[in-house]
C-alpha positions in Angstrom: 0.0 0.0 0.0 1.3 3.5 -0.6 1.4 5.8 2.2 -1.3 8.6 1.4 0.4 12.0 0.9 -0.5 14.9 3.0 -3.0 17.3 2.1 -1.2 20.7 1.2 -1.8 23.5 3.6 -4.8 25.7 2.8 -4.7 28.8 1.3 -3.9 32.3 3.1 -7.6 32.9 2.0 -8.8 29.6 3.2 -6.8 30.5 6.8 -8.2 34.1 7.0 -12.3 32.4 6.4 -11.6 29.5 8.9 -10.2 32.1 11.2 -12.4 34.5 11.3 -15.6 31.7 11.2 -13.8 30.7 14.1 -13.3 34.5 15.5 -17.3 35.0 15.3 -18.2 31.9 16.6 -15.9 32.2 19.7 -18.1 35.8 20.1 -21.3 34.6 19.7 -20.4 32.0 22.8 -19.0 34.6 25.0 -21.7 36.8 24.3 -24.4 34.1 25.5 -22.5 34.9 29.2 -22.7 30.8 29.9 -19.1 30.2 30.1 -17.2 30.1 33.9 -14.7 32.9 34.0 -12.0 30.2 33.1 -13.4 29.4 29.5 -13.9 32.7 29.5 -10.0 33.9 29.6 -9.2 31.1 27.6 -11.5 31.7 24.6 -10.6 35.6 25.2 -6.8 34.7 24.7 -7.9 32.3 21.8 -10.0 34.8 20.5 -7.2 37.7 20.5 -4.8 35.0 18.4 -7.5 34.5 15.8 -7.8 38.5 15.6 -4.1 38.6 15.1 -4.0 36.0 12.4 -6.7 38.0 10.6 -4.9 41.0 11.1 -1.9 40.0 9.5 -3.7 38.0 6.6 -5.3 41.7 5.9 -2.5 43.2 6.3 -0.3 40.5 3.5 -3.1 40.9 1.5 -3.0 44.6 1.3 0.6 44.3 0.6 0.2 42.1 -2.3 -2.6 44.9 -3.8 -0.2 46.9 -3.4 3.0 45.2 -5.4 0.5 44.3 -7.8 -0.6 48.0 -8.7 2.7 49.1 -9.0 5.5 46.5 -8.2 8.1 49.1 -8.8 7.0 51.7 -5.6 4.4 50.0 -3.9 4.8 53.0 -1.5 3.3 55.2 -4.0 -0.1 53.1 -4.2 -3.3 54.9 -3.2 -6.1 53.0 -1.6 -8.7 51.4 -4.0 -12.0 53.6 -4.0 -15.1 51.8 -5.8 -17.0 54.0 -8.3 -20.2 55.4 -6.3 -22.6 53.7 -8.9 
């Protein structure tokens, strides 16, 4: 039998949707105000990883807008600004 390869690692987009999924779920839980203070600090410290991991998913994702508008000065690029239809 061959072993079964590993699945390859998701996406950065797939990390930022589970991450934040996970994010508002955590939320919605601590908001119902049924946890013991105990679950509570630990889903808050949970909680403030996921935010970081969004944070710098945003923040990769901005820069690669960025290279991709104008790869020779990226610090030149302007935020994008949708038509007002």
């Amino acid at each position: 039998m061959a072993a079964k390869s590993p699945a390859p690692p998701p996406s950065p987009v797939a990390r930022f949707e589970q991450s934040l999924d996970e994010l508002e779920k955590l939320v919605q839980k601590m908001e119902q105000g049924e946890m013991s203070l105990d679950e509570s600090l630990a889903a808050y410290e949970r909680g403030v990883g996921l935010y970081r991991q969004c944070q710098a998913a945003l923040e990769q994702a901005e820069l690669r807008v960025k290279l991709l508008t104008d790869p020779t000065d990226p610090g030149q690029a302007r935020p994008f600004e949708p038509d007002a239809g």
